[in-house]
C-alpha positions in Angstrom: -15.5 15.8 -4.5 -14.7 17.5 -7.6 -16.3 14.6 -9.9 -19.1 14.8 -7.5 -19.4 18.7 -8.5 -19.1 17.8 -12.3 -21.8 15.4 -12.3 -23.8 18.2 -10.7 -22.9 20.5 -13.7 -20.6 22.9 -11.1 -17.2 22.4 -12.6 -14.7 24.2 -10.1 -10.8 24.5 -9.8 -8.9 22.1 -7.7 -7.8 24.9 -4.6 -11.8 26.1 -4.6 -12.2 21.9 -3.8 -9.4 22.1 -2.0 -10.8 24.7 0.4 -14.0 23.7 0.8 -13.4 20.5 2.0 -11.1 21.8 4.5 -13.5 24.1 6.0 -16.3 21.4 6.0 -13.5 19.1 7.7 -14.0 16.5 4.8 -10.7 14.4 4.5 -9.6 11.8 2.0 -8.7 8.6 2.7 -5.5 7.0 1.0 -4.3 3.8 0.4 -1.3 2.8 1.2 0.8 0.7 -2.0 1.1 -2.7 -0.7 5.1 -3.7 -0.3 6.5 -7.1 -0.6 8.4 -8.0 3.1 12.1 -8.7 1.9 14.0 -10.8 4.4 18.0 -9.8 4.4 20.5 -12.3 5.7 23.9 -10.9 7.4 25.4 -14.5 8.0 26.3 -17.2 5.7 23.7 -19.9 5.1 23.9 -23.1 6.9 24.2 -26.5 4.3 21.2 -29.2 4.4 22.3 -31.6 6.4 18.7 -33.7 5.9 18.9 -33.7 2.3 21.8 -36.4 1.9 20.3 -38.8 4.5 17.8 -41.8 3.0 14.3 -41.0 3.7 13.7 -43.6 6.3 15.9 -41.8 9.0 14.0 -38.7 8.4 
């Protein structure tokens, strides 16, 4: 809203901005930072037991 105002030539401090849209009930909307899902493993990984075995059997 403020770069709104300063294209309008009415340059006003951020807790004027701050107030006003408060009383007009004008919100912003945020986005939330996109975070990676990280998988954590308490037990001890089980060996590949398909790996050794010739590729007609699989």
């Amino acid at each position: 809203m403020r770069l709104a105002l300063a294209d309008l030539n009415l340059h006003h401090g951020t807790n004027r901005v701050r107030r006003l849209m408060r009383e007009a009930g004008i919100y912003s909307v945020m986005s939330r930072r996109f975070n990676k899902p990280t998988t954590t493993v308490d037990y001890r990984q089980r060996p590949n037991l398909i790996r050794p075995l010739p590729e007609a059997n699989v």
